[in-house]
C-alpha positions as a Python dict, from the first residue, in 0.01 Angstrom:
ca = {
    (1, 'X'): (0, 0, 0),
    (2, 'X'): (-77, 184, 279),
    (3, 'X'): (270, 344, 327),
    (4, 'X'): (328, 398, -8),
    (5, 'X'): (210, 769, 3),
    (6, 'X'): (531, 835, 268),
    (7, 'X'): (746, 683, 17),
    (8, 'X'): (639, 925, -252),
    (9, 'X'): (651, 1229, -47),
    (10, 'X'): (1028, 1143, 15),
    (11, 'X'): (1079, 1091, -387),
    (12, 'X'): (897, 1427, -501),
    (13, 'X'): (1099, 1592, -280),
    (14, 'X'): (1425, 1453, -337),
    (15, 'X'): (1313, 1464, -768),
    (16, 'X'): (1250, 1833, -691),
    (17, 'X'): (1545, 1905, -553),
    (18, 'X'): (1824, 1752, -789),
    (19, 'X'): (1772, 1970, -1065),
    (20, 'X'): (1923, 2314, -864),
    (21, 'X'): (2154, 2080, -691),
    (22, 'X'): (2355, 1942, -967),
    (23, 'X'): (2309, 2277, -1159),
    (24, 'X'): (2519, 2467, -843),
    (25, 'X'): (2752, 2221, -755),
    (26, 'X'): (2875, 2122, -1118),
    (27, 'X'): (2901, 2497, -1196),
    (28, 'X'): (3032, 2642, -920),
    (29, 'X'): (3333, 2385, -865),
    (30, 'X'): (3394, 2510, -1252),
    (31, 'X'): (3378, 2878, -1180),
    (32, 'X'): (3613, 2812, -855),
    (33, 'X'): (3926, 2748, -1057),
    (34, 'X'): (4065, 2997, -1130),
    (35, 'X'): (4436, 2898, -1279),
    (36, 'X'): (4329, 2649, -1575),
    (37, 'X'): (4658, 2683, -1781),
    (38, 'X'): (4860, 2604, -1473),
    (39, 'X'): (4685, 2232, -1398),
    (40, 'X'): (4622, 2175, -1736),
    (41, 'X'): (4883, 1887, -1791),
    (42, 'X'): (4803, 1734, -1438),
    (43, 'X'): (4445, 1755, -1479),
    (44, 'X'): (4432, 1585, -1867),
    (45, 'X'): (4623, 1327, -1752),
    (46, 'X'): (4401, 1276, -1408),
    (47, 'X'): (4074, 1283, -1596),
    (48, 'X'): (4231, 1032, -1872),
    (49, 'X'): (4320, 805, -1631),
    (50, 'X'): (4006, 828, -1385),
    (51, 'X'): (3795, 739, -1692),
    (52, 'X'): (3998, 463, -1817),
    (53, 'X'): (4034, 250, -1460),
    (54, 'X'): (3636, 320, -1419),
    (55, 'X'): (3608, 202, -1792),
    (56, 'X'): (3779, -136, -1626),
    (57, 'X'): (3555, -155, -1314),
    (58, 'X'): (3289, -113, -1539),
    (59, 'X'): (3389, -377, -1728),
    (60, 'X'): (3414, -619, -1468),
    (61, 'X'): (3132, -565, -1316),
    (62, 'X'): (2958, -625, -1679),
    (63, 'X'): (3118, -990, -1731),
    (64, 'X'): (3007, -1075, -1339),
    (65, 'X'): (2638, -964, -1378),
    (66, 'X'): (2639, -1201, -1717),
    (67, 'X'): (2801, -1476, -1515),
    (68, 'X'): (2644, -1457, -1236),
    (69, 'X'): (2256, -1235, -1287),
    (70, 'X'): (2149, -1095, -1000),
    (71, 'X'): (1772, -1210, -1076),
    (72, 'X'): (1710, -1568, -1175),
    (73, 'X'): (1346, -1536, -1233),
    (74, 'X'): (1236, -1531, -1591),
    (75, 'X'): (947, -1349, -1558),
    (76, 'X'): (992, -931, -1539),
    (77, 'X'): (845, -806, -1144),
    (78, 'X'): (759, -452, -1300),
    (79, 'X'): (596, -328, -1566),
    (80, 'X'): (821, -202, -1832),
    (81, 'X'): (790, 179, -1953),
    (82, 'X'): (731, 287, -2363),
    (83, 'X'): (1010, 512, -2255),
    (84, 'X'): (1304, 294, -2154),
    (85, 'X'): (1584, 301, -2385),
    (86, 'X'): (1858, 38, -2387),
    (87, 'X'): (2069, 201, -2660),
    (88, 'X'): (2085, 496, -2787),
    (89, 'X'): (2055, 585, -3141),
    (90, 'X'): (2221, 990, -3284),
    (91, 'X'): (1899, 1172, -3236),
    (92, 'X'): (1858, 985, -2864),
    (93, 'X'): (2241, 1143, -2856),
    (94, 'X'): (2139, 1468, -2939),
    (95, 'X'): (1841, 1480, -2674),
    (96, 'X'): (2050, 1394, -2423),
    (97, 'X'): (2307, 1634, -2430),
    (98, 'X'): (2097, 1913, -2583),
    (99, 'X'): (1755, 2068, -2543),
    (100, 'X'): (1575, 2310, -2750),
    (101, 'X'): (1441, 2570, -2498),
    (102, 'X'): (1610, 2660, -2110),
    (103, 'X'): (1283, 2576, -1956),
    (104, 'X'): (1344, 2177, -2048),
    (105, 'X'): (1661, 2161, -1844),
    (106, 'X'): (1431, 2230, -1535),
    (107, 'X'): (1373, 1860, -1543),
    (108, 'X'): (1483, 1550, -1404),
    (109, 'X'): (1485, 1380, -1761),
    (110, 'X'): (1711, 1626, -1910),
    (111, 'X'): (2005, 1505, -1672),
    (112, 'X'): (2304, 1503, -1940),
    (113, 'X'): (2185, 1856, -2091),
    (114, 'X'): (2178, 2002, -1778),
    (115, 'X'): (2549, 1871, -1678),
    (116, 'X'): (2661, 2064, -2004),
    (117, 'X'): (2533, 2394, -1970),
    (118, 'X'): (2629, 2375, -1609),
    (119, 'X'): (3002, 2300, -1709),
    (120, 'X'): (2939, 2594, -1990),
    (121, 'X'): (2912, 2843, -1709),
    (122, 'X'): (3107, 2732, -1454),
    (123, 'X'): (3377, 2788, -1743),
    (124, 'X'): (3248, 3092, -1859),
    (125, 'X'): (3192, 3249, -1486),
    (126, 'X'): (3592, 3132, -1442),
    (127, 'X'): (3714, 3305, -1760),
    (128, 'X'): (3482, 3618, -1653),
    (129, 'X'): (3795, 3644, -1359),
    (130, 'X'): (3713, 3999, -1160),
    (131, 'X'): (3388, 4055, -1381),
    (132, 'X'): (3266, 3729, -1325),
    (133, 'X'): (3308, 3704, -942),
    (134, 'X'): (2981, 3838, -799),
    (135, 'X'): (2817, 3539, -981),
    (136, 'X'): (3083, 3280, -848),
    (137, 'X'): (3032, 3386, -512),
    (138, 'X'): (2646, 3320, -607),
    (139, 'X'): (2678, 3037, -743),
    (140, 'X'): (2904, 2897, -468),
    (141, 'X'): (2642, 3048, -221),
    (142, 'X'): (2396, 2864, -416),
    (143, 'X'): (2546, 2542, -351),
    (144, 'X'): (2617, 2546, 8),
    (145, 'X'): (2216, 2622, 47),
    (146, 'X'): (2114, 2315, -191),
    (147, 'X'): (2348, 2089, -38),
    (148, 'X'): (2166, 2173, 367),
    (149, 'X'): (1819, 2102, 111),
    (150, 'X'): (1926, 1798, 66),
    (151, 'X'): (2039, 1795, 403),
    (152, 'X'): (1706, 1846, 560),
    (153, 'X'): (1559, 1616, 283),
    (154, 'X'): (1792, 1341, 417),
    (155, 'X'): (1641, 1351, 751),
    (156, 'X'): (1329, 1165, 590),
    (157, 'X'): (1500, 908, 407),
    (158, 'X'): (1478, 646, 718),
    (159, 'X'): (1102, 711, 727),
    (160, 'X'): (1024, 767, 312),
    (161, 'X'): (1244, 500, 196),
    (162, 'X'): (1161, 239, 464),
    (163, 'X'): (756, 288, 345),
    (164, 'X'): (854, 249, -27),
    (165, 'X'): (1040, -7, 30),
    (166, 'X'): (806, -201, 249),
    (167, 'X'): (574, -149, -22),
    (168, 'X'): (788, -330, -266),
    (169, 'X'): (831, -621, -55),
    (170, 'X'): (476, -666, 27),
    (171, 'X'): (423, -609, -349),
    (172, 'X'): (729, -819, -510),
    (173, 'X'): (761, -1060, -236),
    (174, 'X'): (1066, -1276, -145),
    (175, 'X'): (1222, -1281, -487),
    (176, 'X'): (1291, -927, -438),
    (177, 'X'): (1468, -1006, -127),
    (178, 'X'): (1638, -1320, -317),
    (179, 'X'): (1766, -1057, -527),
    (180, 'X'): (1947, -823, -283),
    (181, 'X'): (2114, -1222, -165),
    (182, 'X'): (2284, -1216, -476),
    (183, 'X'): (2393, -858, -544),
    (184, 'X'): (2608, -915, -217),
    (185, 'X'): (2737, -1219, -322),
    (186, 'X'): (2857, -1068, -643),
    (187, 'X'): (2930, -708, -576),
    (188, 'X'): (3156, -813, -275),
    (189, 'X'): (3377, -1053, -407),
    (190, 'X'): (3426, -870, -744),
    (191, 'X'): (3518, -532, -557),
    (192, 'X'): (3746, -738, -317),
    (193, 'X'): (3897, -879, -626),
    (194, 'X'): (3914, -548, -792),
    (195, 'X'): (4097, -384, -431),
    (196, 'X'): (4374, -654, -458),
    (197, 'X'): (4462, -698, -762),
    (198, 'X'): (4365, -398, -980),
    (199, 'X'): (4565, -148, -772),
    (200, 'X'): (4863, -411, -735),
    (201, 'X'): (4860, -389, -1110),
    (202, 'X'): (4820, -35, -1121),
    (203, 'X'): (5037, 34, -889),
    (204, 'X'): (5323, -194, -1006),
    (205, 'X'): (5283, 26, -1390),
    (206, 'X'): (5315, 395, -1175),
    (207, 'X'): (5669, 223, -978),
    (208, 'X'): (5704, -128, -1059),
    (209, 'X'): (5772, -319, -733),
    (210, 'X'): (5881, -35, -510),
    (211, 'X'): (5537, 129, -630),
    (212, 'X'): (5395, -191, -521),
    (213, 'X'): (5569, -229, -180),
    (214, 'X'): (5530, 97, -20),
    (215, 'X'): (5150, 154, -168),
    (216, 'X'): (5042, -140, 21),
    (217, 'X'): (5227, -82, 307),
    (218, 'X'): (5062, 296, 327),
    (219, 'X'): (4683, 215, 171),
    (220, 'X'): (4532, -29, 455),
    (221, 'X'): (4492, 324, 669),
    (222, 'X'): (4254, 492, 432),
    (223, 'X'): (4106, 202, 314),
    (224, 'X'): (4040, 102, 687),
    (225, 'X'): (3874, 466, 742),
    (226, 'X'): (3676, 490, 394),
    (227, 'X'): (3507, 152, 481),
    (228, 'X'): (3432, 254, 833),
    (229, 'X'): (3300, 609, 767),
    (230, 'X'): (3164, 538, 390),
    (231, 'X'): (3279, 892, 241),
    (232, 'X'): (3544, 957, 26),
    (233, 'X'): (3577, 1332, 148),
    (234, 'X'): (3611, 1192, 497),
    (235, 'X'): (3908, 964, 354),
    (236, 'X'): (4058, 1233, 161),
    (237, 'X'): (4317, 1380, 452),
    (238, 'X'): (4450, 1014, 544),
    (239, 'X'): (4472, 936, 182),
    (240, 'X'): (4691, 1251, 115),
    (241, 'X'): (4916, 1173, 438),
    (242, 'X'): (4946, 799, 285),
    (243, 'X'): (5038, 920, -85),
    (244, 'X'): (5298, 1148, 98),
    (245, 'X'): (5453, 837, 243),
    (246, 'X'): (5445, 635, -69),
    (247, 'X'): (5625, 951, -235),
    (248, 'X'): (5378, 1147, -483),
    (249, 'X'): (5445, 1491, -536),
    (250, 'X'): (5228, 1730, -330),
    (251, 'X'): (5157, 1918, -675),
    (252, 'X'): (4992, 1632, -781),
    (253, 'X'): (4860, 1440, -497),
    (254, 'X'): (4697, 1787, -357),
    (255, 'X'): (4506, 1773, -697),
    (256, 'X'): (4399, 1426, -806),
    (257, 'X'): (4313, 1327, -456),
    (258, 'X'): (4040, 1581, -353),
    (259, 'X'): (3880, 1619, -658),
    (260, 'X'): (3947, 1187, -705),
    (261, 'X'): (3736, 1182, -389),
    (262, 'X'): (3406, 1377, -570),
    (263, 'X'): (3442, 1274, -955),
    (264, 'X'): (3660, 942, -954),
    (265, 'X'): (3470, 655, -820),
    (266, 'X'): (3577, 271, -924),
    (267, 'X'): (3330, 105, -703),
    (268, 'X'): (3088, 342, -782),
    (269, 'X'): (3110, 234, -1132),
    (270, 'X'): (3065, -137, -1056),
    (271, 'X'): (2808, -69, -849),
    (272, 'X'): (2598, 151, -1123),
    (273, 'X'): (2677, -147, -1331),
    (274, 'X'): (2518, -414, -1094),
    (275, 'X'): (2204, -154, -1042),
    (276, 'X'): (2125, -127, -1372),
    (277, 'X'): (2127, -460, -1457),
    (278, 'X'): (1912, -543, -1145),
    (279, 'X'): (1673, -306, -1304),
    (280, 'X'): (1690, -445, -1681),
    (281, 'X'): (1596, -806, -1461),
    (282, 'X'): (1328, -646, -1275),
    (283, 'X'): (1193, -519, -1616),
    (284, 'X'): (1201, -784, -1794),
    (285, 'X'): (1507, -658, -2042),
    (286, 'X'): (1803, -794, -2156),
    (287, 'X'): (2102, -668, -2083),
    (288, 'X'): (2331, -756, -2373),
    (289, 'X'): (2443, -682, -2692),
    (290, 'X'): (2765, -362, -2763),
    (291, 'X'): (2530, -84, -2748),
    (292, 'X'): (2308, -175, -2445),
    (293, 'X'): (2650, -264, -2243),
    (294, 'X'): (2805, 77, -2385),
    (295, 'X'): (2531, 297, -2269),
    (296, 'X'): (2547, 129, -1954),
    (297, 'X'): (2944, 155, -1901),
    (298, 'X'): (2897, 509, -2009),
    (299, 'X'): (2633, 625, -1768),
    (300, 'X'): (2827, 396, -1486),
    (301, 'X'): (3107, 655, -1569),
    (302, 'X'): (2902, 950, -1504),
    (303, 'X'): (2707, 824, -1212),
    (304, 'X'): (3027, 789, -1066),
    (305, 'X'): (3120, 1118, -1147),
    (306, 'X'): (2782, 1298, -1006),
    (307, 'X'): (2792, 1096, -678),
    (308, 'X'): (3019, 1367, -521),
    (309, 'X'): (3077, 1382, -172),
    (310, 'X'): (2738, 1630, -47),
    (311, 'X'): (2486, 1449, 162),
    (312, 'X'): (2260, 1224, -16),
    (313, 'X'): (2540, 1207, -323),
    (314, 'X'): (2499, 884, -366),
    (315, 'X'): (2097, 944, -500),
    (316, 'X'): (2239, 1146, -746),
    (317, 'X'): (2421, 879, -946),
    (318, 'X'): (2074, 679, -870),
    (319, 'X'): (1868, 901, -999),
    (320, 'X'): (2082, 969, -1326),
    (321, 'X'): (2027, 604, -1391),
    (322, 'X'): (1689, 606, -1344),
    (323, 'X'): (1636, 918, -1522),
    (324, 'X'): (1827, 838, -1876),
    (325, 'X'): (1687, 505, -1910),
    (326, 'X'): (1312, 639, -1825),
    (327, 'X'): (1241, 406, -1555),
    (328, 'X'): (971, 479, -1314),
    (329, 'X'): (973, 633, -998),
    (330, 'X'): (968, 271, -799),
    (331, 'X'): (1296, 201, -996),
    (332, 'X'): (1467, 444, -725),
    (333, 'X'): (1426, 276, -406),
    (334, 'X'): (1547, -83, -588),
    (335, 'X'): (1854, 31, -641),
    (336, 'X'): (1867, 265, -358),
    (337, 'X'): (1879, -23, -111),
    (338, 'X'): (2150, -184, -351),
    (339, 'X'): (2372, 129, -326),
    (340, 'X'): (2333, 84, 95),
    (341, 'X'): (2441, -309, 64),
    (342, 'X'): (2770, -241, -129),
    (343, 'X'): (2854, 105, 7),
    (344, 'X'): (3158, 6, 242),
    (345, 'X'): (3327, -214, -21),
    (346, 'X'): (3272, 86, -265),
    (347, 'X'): (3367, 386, -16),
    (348, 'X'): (3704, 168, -30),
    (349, 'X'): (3711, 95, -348),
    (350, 'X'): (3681, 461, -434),
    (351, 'X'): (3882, 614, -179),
    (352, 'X'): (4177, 381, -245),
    (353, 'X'): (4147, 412, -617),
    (354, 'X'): (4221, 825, -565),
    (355, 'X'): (4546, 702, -439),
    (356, 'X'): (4685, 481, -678),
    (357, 'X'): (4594, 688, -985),
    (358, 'X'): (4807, 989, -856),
    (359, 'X'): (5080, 761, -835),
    (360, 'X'): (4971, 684, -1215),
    (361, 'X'): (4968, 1050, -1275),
    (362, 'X'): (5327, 1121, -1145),
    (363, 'X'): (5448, 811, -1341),
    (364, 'X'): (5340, 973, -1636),
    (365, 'X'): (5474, 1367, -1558),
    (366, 'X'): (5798, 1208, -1365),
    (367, 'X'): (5939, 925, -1540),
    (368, 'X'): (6048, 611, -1388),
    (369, 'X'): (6204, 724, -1131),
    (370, 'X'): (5957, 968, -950),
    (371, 'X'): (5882, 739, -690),
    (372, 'X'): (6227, 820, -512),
    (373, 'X'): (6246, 1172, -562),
    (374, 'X'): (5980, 1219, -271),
    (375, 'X'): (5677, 1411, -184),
    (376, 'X'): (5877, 1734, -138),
    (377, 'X'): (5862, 1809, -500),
}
C-alpha cells in the first residue's frame, strides 16, 4: 500500500497523455498521404486481408482461453465496476463512435470517437493538398513531440509499474502470480502454433508450394530479429529484404510492410484476447456468449491496430481495452505485465505476419503466377 501512490503517478501521467497522442499520430499518418487514388487497390486489399488473418488469431486465441482459462479461481480478485460492459447494445454503438460535444473526446473513455474524428481530419488535411499543408506539417510536428512525451513518461515505467504492481501482489497474493503461470503456458504454444502453421497455410494460398518453400527459407531472419529486439519497426528493413527474396513486388511490399509493422498485428490480437479475458476472470465475468466474444474480437482488432510502433505503443492497445470496457485504473498494470510475458512471441508473430500477407496481396493483384515474375516489378 505504501507504493501504491508511485504507481498512480505513472498511470495519471501516462492517462493524460494518450488522448493528444493517438489524436496526432492517427491524423497525421492520414494527412501524410498524399496519392490516395494511386494505392487505392493495394491498400483495400491490404486492410481486407490484415483484418481477416487478425479476425483468425483472434479466434484462436478465444477457443484457447475457453479451453484452457487463465484463472481457475471461482471467486472474482477485484471488485467489478457499474460501468463494465460485456456487449454492446446500438445506443452503446453510438457512444462509442460518436460524442455530442468536442470537449468529450478530451477523454480517455471516448477512445473509438476520438479514432474517428482523428481519421476525419487526417483525410480532410490530405484532400486540403497545398491549402492544407501548414496544418500537416503541424500535425506531424505534433506527433513527433507526443511521441518524446511518452518518451520521457517511459523512463518511469520501471519505477511506477514495479510499485503498482507490487501492490497487487501484496494485495491479490499468489493466485495472481498463478495466473501470469498460465497465460505463458497458453499464449506461447498457441502463437507458436499460429507461426507454423497459419503462415504455411497462408503462404501456400499467395504461391502454393513455391510460396511455401522460399517464404520459409527467407522468414527465420526477421522473425529471429523481431523476437530479439521486440519491435516491428525495427523488423521492418529485414522483412522488406526477405519479401524481396521470396519475390513480392516492391510496389507492394514497400506498402503493406511498413504500415503492416504499425496497424497489422496477429499476436497482438491474441494477446488482447488473452488480456481481456484475464480481466473478465479477475472480475468475476464471464466471458462467453456471440456478443461478449464479438466485442472482444473487435476491440482485439483495434488494439492491434493502435499499438503502433512509438515508444510505449504497446499501452495504447492496453489502455483501449481498459478504457471501452470501463475497467478501473488497477486493470492496467494486470495486463500490462501480460503484454511484457508474451511480447517476443508476439513481436514475431506480428512482424512475420507483415510478410506473408503481402505475398497474399500480390496473389490477389498478380495472379498465380506472381511469385516468379520477381521483386523487380
Amino acid at each position: 500500500m505504501v507504493l501504491k501512490p508511485f504507481g498512480d503517478i505513472f498511470l495519471n501521467l501516462l492517462f493524460t497523455a494518450v488522448v493528444p497522442l493517438v489524436f496526432f499520430s492517427i491524423a497525421s499518418a492520414i494527412a501524410e498521404m498524399s496519392d490516395l487514388h494511386r494505392l487505392g487497390n493495394i491498400m483495400s486489399w491490404m486492410i481486407l486481408i490484415f483484418v481477416a488473418t487478425g479476425i483468425i488469431s483472434a479466434s484462436l486465441m478465444v477457443f484457447g482461453v475457453m479451453i484452457y482459462p487463465p484463472v481457475v479461481s471461482g471467486q472474482p480478485l477485484l471488485q467489478l465496476p457499474e460501468t463494465v460492459h460485456q456487449t454492446a447494445n446500438a445506443s452503446q454503438i453510438v457512444r462509442a463512435f460518436t460524442v455530442p460535444d468536442f470537449i468529450h473526446l478530451l477523454s480517455k473513455q471516448n477512445m473509438l470517437a476520438l479514432i474517428v474524428f482523428a481519421m476525419l481530419v487526417g483525410l480532410a488535411a490530405s484532400l486540403a493538398r497545398e491549402d492544407g499543408k501548414p496544418f500537416v506539417n503541424f500535425l506531424v510536428s505534433a506527433n513527433k513531440i507526443m511521441m518524446r512525451v511518452i518518451k520521457l513518461i517511459m523512463f518511469y515505467a520501471p519505477i511506477g509499474l514495479g510499485a503498482y504492481f507490487a501492490y497487487l501482489v501484496g494485495t491479490l497474493g499468489p493466485e495472481l502470480l498463478g495466473s501470469y503461470l498460465r497465460v505463458v503456458a497458453l499464449y506461447y504454444p498457441l502463437a507458436i502454433l499460429y507461426f507454423f502453421i497459419g503462415f504455411s497455410i497462408y503462404a501456400f494460398l499467395a504461391a502454393g508450394k513455391k510460396g511455401f518453400k522460399t517464404f520459409w527459407e527467407n522468414i527465420l531472419t526477421p522473425s529471429l530479429t523481431a523476437w530479439g529486439t521486440g519491435s516491428s519497426l525495427a523488423t521492418v528493413p529485414v522483412n522488406l529484404e526477405a519479401a524481396d527474396r521470396i519475390g513480392v513486388p516492391k510496389d507492394i511490399s514497400r506498402i503493406v510492410i511498413p504500415i503492416g509493422a504499425t496497424i497489422h498485428m496477429d499476436g497482438t490480437c491474441l494477446a488482447a484476447i488473452l488480456k481481456i479475458a484475464l480481466l473478465f476472470s479477475f472480475f468475476g465475468m464471464e466471458f462467453a456468449g456471440v456478443g461478449t466474444i464479438a466485442t472482444a474480437i473487435g476491440i482485439a482488432l483495434l488494439s492491434g491496430m493502435v499499438m503502433s510502433g512509438i515508444p510505449g505503443g504497446g499501452f495504447l492497445g492496453e489502455l483501449l481495452i481498459v478504457s471501452l470496457y470501463g475497467f478501473p485504473m488497477e486493470a492496467l498494470p494486470l495486463i500490462s505485465m501480460v503484454g511484457t510475458l508474451v511480447d517476443p512471441p508476439a513481436t514475431m508473430v506480428n512482424a512475420a505476419g507483415d510478410n506473408v500477407c503481402s505475398m497474399l496481396v500480390a496473389r490477389i493483384l498478380g495472379g498465380t503466377k506472381w511469385i516468379s515474375k520477381g521483386s523487380e516489378l
